[in-house]
C-alpha positions in Angstrom: -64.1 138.6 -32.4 -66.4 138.1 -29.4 -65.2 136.5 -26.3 -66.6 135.0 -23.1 -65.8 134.2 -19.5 -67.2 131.0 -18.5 -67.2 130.2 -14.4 -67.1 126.6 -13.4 -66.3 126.1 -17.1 -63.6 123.1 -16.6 -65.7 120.2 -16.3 -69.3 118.8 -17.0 -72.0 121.4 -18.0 -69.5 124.4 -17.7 -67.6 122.3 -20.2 -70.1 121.6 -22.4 -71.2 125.7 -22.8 -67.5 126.5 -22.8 -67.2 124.0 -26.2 -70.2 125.8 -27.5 -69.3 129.1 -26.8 -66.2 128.6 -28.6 -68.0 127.7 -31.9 -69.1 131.8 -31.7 -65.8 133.3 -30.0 -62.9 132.3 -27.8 -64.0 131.8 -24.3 -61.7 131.8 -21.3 -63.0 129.1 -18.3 -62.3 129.6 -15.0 -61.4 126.5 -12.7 -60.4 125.7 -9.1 -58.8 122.7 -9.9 -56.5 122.8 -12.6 -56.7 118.9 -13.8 -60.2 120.1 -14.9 -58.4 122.9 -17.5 -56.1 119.9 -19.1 -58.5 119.9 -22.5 -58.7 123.6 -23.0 -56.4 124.5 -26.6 -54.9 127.7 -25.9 -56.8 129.3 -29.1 -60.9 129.4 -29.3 -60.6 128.5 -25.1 -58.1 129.7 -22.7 -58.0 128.5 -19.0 -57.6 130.3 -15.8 -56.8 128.4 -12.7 -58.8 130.1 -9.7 -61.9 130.6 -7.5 -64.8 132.4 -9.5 -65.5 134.0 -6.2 -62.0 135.9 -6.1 -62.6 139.3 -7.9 -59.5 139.3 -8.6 -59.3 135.7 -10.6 -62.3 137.2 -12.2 -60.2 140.6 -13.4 -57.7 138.2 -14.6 -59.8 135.9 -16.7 -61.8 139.5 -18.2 -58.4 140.5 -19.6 -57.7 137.7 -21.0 -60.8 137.3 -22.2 -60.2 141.1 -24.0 -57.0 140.4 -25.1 -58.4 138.4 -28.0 -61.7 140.1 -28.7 -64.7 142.4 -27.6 -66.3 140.7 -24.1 -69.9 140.2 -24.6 -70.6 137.8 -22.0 -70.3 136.5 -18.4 -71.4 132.6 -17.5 -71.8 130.8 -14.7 -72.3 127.2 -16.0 -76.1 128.6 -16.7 -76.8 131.7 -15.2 -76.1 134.3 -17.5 -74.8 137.2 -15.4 -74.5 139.7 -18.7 -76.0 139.7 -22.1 -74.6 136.9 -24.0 -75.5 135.3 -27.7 -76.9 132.1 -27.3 -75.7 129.2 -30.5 -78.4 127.9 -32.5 -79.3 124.6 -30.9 -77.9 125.4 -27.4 -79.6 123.6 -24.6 -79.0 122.7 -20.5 -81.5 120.0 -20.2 -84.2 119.2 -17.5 -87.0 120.7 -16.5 -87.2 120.2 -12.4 -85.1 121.4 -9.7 -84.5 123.0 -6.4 -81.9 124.4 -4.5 -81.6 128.1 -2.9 -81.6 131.4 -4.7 -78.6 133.5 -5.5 -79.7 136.4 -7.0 -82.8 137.8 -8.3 -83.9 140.3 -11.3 -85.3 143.6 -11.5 -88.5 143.8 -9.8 -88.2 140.9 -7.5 -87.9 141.2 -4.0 -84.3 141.0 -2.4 -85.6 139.0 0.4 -86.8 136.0 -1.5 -82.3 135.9 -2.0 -81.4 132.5 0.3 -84.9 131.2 0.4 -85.4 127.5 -0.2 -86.8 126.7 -3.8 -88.4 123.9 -6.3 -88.3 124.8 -10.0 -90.4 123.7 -12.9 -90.0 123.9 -16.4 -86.8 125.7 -16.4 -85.9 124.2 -19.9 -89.6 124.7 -22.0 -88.9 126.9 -24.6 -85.6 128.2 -22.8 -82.0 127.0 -22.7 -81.0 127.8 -19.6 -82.3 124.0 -17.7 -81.5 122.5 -14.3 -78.7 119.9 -15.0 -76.1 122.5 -14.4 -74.9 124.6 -10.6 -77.1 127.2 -11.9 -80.1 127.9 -13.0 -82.3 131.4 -14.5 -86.2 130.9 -14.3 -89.1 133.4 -14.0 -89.6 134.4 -10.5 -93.4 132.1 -10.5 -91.2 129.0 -11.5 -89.3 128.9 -8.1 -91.3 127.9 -5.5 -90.9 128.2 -1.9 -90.3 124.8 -0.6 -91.9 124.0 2.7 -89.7 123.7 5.7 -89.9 120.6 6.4 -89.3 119.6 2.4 -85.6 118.4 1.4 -84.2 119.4 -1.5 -84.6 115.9 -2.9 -88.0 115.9 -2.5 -88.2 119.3 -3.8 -86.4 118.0 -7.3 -89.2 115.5 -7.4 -92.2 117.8 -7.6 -92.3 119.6 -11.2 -93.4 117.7 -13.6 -94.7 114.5 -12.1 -97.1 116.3 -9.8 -98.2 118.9 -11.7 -99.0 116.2 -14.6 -100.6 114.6 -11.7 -103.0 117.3 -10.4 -104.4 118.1 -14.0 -105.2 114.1 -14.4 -106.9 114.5 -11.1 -108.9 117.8 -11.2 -109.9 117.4 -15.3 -113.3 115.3 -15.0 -116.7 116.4 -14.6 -117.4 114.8 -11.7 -113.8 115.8 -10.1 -113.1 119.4 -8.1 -110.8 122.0 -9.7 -108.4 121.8 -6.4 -107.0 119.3 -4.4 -106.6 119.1 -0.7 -107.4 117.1 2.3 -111.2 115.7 1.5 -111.7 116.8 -1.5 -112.1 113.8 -3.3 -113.9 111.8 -0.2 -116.2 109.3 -2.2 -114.3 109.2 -5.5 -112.7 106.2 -6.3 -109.3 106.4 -9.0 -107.8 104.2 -11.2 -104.1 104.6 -11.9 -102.7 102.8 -14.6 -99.3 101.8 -13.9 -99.1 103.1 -10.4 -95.0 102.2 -10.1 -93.9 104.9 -12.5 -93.0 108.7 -11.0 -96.4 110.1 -12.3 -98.3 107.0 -11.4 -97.0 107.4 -7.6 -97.3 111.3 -8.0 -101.1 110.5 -8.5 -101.2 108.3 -5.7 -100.0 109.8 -3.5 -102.3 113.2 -4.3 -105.1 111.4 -4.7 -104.6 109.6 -1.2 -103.9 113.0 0.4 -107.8 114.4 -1.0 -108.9 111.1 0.5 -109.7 109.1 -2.7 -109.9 105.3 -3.3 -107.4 104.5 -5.5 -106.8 101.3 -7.5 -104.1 101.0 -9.6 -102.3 98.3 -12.4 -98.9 97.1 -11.9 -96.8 94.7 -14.4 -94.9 92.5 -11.5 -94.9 91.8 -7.7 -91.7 93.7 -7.1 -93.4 96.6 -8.5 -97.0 96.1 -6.8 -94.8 96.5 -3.4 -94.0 100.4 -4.7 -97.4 101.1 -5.5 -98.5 99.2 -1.8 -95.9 101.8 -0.4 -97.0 104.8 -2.4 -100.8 104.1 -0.4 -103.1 102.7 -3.5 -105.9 101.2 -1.5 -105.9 98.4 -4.3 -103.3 97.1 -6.4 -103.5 94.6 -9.6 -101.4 92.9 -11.3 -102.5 93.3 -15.3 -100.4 90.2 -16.2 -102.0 87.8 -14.1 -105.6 89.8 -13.3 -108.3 90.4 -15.7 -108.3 94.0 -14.5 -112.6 95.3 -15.5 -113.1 92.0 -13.2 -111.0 92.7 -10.6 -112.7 96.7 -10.5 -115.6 96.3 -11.0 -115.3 93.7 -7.6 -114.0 97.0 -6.2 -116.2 99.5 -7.7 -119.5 98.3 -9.3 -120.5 101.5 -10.0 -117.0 102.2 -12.1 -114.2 104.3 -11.0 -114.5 108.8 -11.7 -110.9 109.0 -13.1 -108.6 107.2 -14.8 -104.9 108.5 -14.8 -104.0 106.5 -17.7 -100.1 106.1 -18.9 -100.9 103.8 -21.7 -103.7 104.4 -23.7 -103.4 102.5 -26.4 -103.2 99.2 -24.7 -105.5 100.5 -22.3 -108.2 101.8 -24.0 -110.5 98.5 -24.1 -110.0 98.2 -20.4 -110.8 102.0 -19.6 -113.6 101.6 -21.4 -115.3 98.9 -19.8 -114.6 100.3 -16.1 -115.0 104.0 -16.3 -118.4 105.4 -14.0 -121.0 108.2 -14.9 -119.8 111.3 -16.0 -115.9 109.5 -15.9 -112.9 110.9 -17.2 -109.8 109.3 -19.0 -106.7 111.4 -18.4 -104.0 110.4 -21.1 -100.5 111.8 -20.3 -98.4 109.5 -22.4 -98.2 107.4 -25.2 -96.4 104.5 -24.0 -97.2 101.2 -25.9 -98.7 103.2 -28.7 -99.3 106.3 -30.3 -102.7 105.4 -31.8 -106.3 104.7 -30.0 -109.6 103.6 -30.9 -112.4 104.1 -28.5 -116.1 102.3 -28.6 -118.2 105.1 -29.3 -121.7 104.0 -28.2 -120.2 102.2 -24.6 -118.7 105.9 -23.8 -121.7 108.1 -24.8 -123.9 106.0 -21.9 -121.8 107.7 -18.7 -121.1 111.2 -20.5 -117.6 109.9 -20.4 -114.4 112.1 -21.2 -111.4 111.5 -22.8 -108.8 114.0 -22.7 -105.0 114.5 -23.4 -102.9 115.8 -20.8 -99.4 117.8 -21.6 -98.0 120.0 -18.8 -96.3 122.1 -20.4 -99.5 123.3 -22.2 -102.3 123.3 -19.7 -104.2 126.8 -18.6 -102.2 128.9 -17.0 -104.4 128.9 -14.1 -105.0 125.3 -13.9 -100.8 125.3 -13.7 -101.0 128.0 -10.8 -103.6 126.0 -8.1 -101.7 123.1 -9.4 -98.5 124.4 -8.0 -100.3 125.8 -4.6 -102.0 122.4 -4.1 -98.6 120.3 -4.1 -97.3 122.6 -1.9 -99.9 122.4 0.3 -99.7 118.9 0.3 -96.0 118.9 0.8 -96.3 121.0 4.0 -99.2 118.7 5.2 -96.3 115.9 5.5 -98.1 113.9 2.1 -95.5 113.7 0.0 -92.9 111.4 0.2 -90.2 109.8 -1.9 -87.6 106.9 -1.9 -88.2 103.4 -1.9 -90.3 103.4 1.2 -92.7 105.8 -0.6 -92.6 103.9 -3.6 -90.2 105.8 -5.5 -86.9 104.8 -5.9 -84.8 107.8 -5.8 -81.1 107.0 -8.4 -78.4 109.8 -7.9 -76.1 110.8 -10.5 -73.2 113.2 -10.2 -73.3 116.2 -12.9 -70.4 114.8 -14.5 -72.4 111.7 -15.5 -75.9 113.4 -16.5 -75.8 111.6 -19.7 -75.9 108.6 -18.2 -78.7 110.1 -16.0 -80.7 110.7 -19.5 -79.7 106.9 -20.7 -81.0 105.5 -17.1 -85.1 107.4 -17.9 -84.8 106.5 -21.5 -83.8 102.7 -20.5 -87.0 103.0 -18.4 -85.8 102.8 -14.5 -88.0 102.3 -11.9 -88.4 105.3 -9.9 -86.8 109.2 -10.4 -83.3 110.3 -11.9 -81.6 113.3 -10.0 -78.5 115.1 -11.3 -76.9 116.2 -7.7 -74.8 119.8 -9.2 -74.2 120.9 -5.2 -74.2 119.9 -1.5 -76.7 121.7 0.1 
């Protein structure tokens, strides 16, 4: 029978890969604090009370671990220290991050050890996430984090920026890279500029020097978007919003970061400038569209989907240098007075971290797994 040591494995994610582990051997978890190791059986998981960082508590919990089979594997909540089978359908969820690096591979530079990193897509097609202590990415997925970046802001980056960027860089008429003036003259529309993508492209757009408009659905939520920077802010519940641009911009706006296409489309299509683009990076209110053909073929207009996880590989790569660039610069911020909410959950409760986005809160969801 195979068997595995599991560090940290008492309580919250180290629990939850301990219980999966056990389905494929009997795993011993190790644990400082011994009300954490009340669940454990005796049988498929063993317990060991102890600090992981006591060679000696880890010689301990190896016997044991041999006593009841062949030891195949070595985890520390996600960072898998040895070669170890994974279960069908194991996964540490979330894709964003930071925190400081531990340890690095073969072919990585020792030096890069304690630096200050932000991670992205840790969890896309690979089970070792962010909602645990630790985390194993590809050295180009941890980012050096400015210095005068905190690790909060630094969890905020990922997806929301880099989704962002591509909305921002995709049309004709728009530049490949962002930074300071590179959008001087442009005018953007963000629809729905209260949600973490929405102030993300705000917030980029701003730092290139870009007009930007954007929709909001309340007062409450026109005040994040005012403290984000939009230029112009309406409110599509009580505004006919092509009026209201069109006041703004005759001409039409060059790019639409648009979070709602489906209830949008009629809208988009009536304020969207020469050679526009429509940048679609959800589908919320609908996963349908129609667009008018003949209104769109006038201004050369473009329509296109946006997922992150997908784009070029180089589009991803100035992506990532732009945002940090822009993080240096002092550009990005977050919490309310930035217009983004920022909700803390312990690890313990990261389901209820989940249940908070899918329950649509206003603002990010961060998992806090250590004090730094």
């Amino acid at each position: 029978m195979d068997a595995y040591v599991v560090t940290g494995g008492g309580r919250g994610i180290g629990r939850a890969i301990a219980e999966r582990l056990a389905a494929a051997g009997t795993v011993v978890a190790v644990e400082l604090d011994p009300a954490g190791l009340d669940w454990v059986d005796g049988s498929r998981v063993r317990g060991v009370v102890g600090d992981a960082g006591d060679e000696a508590v880890l010689a301990g919990a190896a016997d044991l671990a041999e006593s009841a089979g062949r030891l195949v594997g070595w985890v520390n909540n996600a960072a898998v220290f040895r070669d170890v089978p994974i279960p069908a359908g194991f996964q540490i969820p979330n894709q964003d991050g930071s925190g400081v690096v531990d340890a690095v591979g073969n072919g990585v530079d020792p030096a890069v050890r304690g630096e200050r990193v932000w991670l992205w897509e840790a969890a896309y097609q690979r089970p070792w996430g962010t909602a645990a202590e630790y985390s194993v990415v590809p050295q180009r997925k941890a980012v050096l984090l400015p210095a005068n970046a905190s690790f909060q802001l630094g969890a905020c980056l990922g997806v929301p920026f880099l989704t962002a960027h591509r909305c921002l860089t995709l049309g004709e008429s728009m530049p490949d890279r962002l930074d300071q003036g590179a959008l001087t003259g442009k005018t953007v529309l963000v629809q729905g500029g209260a949600g973490a993508v929405g102030n993300a492209a705000i917030q980029l757009a701003k730092w290139a020097d870009a007009r930007v408009v954007t929709t909001v659905s309340s007062p409450e939520k026109a005040q994040l978007a005012a403290a984000a920077g939009a230029d112009d802010i309406i409110n599509y519940r009580t505004q006919d919003v092509p009026v209201e641009v069109r006041k703004i911009v005759p001409h039409g706006v060059d790019t639409i970061v648009e979070v709602s296409v489906a209830r949008n489309a009629e809208v988009d299509a009536q304020v969207i400038g020469m050679h526009g683009a429509v940048a679609i990076y959800a589908d919320d209110g609908g996963t349908t569209v129609t667009i008018p053909i003949r209104p769109m073929m006038g201004p050369n207009a473009r329509w296109q989907f946006v997922l992150v996880y997908t784009e070029p590989n180089d589009a991803k790569g100035a992506a990532i240098e732009d945002i940090n660039a822009a993080v240096a610069d002092g550009a990005v911020r977050i919490g309310a007075e930035a217009g983004l909410p920022v909700h803390h959950f312990p690890l313990a409760d990261a389901a209820k971290a989940h249940a908070a986005v899918e329950q649509g809160i206003t603002g990010k969801v961060l998992i806090d797994v250590a004090d730094l």
